[in-house]
N, CA, C and O atoms as a Maestro MAE file, in Angstrom:
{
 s_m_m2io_version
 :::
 2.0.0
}

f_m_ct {
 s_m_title
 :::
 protein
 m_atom[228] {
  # First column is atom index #
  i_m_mmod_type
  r_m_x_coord
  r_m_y_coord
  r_m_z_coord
  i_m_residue_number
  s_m_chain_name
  s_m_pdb_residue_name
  s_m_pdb_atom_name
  i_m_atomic_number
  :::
  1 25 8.922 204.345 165.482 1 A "UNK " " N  " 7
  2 3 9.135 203.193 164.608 1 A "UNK " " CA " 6
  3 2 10.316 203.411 163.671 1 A "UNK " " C  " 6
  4 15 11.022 202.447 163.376 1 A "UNK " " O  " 8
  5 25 10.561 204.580 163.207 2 A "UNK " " N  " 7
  6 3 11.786 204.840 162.079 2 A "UNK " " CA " 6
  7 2 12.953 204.823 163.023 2 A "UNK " " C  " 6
  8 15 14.009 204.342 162.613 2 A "UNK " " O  " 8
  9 25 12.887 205.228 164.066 3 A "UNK " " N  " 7
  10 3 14.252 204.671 165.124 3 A "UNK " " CA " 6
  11 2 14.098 203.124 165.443 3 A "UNK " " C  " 6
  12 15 15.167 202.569 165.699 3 A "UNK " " O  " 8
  13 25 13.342 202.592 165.464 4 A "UNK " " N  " 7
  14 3 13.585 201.398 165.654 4 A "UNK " " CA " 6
  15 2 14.108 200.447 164.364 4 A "UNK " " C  " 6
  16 15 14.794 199.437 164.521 4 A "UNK " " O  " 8
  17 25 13.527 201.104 162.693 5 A "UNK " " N  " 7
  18 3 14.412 200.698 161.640 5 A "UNK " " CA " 6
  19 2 16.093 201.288 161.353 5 A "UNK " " C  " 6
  20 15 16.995 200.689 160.767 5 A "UNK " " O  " 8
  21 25 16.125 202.592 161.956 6 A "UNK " " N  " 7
  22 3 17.130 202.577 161.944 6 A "UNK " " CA " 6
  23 2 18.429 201.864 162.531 6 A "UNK " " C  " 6
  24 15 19.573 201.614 162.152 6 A "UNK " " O  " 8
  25 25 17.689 201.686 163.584 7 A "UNK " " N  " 7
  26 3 18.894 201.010 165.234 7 A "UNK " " CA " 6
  27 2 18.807 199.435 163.809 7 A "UNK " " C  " 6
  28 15 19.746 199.098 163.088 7 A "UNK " " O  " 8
  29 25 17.869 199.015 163.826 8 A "UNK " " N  " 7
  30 3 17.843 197.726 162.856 8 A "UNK " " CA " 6
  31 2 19.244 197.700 162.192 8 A "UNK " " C  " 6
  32 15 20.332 197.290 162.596 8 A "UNK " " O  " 8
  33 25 18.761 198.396 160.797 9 A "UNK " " N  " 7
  34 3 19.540 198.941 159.746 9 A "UNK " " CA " 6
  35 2 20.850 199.133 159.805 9 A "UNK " " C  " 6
  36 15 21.480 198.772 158.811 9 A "UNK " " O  " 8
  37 25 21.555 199.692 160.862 10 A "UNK " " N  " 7
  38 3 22.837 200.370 161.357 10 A "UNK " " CA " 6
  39 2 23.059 198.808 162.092 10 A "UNK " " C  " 6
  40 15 23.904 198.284 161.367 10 A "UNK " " O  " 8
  41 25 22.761 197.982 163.005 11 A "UNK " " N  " 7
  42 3 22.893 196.792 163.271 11 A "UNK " " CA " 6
  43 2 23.047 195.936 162.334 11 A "UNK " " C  " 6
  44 15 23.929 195.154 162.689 11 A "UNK " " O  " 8
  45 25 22.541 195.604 161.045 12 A "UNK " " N  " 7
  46 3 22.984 194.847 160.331 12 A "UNK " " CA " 6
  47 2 23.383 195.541 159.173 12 A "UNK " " C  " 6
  48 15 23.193 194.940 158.115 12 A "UNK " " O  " 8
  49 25 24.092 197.110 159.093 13 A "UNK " " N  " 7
  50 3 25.600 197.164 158.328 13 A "UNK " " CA " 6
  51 2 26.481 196.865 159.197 13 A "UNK " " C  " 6
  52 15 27.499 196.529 158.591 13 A "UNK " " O  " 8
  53 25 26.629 196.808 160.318 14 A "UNK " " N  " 7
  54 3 27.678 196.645 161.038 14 A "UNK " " CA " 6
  55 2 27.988 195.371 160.738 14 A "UNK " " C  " 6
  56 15 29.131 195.173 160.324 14 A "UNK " " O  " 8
  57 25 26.847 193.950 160.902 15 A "UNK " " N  " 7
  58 3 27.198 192.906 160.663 15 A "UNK " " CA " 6
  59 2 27.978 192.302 159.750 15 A "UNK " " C  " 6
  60 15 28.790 191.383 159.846 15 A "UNK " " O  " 8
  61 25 27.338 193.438 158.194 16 A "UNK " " N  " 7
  62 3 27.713 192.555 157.322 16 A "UNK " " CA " 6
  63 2 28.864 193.335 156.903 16 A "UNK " " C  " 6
  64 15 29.417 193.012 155.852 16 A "UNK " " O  " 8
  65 25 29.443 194.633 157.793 17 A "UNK " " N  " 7
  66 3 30.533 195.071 157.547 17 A "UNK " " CA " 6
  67 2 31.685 193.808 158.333 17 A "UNK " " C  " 6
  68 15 32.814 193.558 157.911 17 A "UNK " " O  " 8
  69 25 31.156 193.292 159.296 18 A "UNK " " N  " 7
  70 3 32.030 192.210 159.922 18 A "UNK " " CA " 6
  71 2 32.197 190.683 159.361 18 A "UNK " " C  " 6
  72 15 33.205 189.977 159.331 18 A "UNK " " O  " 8
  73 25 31.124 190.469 159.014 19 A "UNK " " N  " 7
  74 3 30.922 189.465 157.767 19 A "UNK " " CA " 6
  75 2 32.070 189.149 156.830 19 A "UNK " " C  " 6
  76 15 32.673 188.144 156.453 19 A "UNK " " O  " 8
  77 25 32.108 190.757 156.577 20 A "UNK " " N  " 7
  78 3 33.051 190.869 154.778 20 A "UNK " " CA " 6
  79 2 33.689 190.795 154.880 20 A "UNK " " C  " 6
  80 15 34.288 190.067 154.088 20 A "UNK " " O  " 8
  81 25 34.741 191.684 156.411 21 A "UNK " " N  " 7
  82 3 35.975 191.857 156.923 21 A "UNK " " CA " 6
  83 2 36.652 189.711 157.438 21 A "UNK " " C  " 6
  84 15 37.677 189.030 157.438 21 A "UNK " " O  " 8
  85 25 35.466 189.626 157.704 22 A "UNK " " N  " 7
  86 3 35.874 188.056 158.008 22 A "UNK " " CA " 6
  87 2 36.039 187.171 156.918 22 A "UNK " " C  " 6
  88 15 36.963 186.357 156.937 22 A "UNK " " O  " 8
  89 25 35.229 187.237 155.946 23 A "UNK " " N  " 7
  90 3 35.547 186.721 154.573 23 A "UNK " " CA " 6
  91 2 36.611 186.623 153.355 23 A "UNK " " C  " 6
  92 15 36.988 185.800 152.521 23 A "UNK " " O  " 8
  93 25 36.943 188.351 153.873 24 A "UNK " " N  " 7
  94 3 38.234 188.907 153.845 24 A "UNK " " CA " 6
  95 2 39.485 188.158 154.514 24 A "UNK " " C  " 6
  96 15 40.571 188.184 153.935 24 A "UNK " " O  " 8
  97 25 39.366 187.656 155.437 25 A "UNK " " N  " 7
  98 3 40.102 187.355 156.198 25 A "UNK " " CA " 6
  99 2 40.671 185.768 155.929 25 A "UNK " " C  " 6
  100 15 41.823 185.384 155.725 25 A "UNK " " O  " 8
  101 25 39.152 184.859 156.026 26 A "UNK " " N  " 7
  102 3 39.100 183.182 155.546 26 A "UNK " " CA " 6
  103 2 40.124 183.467 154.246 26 A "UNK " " C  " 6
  104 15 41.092 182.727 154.071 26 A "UNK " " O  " 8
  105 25 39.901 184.354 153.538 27 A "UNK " " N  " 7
  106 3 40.274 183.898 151.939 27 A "UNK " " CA " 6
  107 2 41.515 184.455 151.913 27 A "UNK " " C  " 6
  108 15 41.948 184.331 150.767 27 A "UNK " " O  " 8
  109 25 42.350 185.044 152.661 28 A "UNK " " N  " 7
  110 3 43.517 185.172 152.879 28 A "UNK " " CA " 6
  111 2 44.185 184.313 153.470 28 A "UNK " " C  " 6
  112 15 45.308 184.154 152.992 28 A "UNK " " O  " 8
  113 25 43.806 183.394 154.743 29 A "UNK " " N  " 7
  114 3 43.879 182.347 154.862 29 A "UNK " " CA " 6
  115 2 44.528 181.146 154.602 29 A "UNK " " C  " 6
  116 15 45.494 180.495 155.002 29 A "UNK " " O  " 8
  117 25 43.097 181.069 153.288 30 A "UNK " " N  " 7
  118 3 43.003 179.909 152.715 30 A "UNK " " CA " 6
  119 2 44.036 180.171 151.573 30 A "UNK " " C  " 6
  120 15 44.457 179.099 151.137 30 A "UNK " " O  " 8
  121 25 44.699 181.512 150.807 31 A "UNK " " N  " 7
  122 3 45.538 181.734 150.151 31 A "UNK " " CA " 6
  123 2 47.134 181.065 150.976 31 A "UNK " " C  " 6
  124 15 47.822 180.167 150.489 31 A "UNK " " O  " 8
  125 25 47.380 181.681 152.097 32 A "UNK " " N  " 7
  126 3 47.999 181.624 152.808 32 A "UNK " " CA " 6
  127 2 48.455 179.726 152.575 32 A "UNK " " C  " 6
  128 15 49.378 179.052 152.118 32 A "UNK " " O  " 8
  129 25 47.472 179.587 153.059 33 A "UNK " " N  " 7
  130 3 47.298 177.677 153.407 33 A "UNK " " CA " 6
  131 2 47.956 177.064 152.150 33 A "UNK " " C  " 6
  132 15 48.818 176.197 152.291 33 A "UNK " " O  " 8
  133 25 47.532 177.538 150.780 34 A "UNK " " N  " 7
  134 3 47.307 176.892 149.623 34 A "UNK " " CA " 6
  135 2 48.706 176.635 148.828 34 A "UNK " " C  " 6
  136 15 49.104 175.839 147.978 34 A "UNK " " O  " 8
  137 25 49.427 178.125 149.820 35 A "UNK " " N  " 7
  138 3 50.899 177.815 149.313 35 A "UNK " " CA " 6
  139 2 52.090 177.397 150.200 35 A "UNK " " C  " 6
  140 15 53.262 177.083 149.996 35 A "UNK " " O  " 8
  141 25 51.274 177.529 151.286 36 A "UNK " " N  " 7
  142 3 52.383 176.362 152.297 36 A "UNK " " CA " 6
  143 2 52.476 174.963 152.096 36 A "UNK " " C  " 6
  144 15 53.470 174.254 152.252 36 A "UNK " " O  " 8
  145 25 50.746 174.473 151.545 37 A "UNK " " N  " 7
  146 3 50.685 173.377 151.064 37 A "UNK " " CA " 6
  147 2 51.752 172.920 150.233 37 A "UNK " " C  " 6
  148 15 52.437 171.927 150.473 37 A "UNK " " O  " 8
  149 25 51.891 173.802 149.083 38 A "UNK " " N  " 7
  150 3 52.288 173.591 147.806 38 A "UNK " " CA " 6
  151 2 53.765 173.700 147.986 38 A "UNK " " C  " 6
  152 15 54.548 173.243 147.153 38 A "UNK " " O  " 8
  153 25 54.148 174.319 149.098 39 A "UNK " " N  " 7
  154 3 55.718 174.418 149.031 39 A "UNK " " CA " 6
  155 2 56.135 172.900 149.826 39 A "UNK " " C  " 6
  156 15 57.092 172.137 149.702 39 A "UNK " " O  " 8
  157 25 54.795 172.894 150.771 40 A "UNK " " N  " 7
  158 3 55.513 171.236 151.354 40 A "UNK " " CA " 6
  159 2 55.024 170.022 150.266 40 A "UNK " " C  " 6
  160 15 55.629 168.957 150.386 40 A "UNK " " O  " 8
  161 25 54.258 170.078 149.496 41 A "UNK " " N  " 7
  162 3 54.354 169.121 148.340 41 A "UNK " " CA " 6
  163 2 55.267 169.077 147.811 41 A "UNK " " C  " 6
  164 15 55.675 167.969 147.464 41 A "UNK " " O  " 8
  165 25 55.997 170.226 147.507 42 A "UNK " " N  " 7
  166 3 57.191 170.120 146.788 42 A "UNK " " CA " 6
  167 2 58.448 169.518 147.409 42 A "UNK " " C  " 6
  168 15 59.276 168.815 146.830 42 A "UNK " " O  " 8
  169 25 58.451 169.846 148.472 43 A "UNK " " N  " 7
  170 3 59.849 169.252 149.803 43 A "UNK " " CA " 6
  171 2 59.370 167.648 149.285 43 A "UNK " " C  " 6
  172 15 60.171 166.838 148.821 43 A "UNK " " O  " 8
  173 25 57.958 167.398 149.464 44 A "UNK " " N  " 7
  174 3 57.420 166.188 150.098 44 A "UNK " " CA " 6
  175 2 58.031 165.372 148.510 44 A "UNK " " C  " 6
  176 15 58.484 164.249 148.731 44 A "UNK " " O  " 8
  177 25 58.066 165.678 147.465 45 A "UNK " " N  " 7
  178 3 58.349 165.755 146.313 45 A "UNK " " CA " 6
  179 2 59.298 165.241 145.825 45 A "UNK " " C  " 6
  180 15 59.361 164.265 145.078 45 A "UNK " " O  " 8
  181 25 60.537 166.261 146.471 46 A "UNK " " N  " 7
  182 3 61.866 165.614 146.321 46 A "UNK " " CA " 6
  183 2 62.567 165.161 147.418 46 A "UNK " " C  " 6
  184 15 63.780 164.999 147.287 46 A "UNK " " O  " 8
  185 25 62.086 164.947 148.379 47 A "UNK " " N  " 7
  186 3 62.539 163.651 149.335 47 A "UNK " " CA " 6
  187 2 62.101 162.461 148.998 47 A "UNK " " C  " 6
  188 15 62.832 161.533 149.344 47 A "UNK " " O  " 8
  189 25 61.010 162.159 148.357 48 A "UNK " " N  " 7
  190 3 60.418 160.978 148.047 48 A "UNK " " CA " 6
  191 2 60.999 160.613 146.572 48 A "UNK " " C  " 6
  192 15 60.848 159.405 146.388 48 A "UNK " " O  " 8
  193 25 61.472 161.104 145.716 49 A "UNK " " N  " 7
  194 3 61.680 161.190 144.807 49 A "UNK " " CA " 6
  195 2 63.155 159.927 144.113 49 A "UNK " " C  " 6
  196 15 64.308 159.900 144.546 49 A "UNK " " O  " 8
  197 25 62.691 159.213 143.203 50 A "UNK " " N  " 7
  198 3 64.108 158.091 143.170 50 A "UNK " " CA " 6
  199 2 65.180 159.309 142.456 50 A "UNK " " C  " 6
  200 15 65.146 160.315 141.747 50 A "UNK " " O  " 8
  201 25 65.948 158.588 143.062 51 A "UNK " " N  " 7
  202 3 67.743 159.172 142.822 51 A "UNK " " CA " 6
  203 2 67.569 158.989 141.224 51 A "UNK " " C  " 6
  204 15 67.412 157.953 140.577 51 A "UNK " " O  " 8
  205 25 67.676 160.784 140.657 52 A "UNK " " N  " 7
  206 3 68.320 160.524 139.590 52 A "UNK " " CA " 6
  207 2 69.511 161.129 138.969 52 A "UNK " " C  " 6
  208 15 69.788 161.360 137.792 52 A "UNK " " O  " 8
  209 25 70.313 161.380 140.378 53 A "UNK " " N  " 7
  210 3 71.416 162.242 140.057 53 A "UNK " " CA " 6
  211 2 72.807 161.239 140.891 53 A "UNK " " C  " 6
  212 15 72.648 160.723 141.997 53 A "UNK " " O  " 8
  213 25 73.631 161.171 140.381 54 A "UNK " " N  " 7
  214 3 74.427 160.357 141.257 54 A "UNK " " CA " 6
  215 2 74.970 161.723 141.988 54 A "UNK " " C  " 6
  216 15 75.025 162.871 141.546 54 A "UNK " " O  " 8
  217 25 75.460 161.038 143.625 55 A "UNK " " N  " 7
  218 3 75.892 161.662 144.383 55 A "UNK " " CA " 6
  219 2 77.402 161.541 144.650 55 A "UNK " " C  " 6
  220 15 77.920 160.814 145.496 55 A "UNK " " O  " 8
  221 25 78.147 162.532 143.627 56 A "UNK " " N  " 7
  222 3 79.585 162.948 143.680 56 A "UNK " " CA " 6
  223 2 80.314 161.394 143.037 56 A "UNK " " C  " 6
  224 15 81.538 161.435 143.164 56 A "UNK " " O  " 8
  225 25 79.978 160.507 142.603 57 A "UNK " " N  " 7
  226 3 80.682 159.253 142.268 57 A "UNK " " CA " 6
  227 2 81.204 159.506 140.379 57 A "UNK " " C  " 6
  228 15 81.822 158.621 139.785 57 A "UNK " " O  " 8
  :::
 }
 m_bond[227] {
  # First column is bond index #
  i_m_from
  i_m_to
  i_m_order
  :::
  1 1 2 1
  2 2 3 1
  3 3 4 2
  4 3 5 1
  5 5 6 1
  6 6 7 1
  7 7 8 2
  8 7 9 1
  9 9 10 1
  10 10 11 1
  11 11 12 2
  12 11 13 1
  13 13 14 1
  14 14 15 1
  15 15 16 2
  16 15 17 1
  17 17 18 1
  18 18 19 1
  19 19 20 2
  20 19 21 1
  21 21 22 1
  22 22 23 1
  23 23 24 2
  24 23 25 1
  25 25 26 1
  26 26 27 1
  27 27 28 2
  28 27 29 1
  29 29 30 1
  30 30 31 1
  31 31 32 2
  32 31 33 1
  33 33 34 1
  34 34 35 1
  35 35 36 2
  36 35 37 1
  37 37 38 1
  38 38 39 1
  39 39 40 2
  40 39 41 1
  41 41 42 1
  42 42 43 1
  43 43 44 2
  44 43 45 1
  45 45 46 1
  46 46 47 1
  47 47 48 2
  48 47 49 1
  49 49 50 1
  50 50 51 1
  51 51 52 2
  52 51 53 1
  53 53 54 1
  54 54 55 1
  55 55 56 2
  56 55 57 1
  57 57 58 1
  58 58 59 1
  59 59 60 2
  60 59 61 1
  61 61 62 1
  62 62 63 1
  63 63 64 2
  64 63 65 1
  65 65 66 1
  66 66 67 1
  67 67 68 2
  68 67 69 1
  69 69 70 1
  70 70 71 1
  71 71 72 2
  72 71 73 1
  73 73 74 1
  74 74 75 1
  75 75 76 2
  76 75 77 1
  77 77 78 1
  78 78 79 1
  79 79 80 2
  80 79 81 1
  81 81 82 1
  82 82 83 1
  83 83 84 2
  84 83 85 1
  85 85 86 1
  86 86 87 1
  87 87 88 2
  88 87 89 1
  89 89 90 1
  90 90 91 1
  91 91 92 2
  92 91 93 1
  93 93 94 1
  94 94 95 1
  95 95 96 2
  96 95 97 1
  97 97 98 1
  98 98 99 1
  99 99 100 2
  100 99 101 1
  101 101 102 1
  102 102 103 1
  103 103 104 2
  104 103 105 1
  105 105 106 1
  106 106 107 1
  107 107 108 2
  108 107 109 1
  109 109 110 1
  110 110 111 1
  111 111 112 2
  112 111 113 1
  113 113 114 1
  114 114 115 1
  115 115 116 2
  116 115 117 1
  117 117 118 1
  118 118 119 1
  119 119 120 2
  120 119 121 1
  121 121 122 1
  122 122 123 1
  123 123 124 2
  124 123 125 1
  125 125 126 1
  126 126 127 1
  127 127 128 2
  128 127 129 1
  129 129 130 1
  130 130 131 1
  131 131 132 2
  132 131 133 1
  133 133 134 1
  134 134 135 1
  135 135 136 2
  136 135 137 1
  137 137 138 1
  138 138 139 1
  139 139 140 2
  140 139 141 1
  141 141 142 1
  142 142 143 1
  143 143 144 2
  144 143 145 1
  145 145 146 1
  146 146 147 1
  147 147 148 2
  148 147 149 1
  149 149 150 1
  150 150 151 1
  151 151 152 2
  152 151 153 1
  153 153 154 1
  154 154 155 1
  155 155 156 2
  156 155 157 1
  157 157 158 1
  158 158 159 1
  159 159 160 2
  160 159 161 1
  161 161 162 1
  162 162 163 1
  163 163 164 2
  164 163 165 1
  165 165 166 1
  166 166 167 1
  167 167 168 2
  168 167 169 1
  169 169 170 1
  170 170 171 1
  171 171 172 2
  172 171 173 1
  173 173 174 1
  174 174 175 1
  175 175 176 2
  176 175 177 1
  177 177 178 1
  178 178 179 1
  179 179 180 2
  180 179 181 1
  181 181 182 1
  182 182 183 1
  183 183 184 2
  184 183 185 1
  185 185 186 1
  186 186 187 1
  187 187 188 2
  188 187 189 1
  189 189 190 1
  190 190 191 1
  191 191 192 2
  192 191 193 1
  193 193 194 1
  194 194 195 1
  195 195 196 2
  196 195 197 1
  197 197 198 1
  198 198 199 1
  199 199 200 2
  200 199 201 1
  201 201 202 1
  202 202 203 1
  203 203 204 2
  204 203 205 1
  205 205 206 1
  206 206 207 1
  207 207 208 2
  208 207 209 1
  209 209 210 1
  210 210 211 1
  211 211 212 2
  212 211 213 1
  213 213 214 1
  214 214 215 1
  215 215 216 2
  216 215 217 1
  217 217 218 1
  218 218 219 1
  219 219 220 2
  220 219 221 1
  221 221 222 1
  222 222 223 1
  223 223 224 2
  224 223 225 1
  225 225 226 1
  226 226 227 1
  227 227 228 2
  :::
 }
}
């Protein structure tokens, strides 16, 4: 029976060692995401943006 908690036990650190590593992973991600966003808001930003600079006139 204590081998059978162990095999358990060792089965779900592994999991939640894969878990974390994946969580790890989403939230890098979602970092990742948050500033590509933000750099194309900004493009999106000043293309849309009314002229307030005259151009060379």
């Amino acid at each position: 029976m204590d081998n059978l908690n162990q095999n358990i036990q060792s089965k779900l650190a592994l999991e939640i060692a894969q878990l974390s590593l994946d969580k790890a992973t989403l939230q890098a991600q979602v970092e990742q995401l948050q500033n590509q966003n933000a750099e194309l808001q900004q493009q999106l930003d000043e293309a849309t943006a009314p002229e307030t600079q005259n151009k060379g006139e």
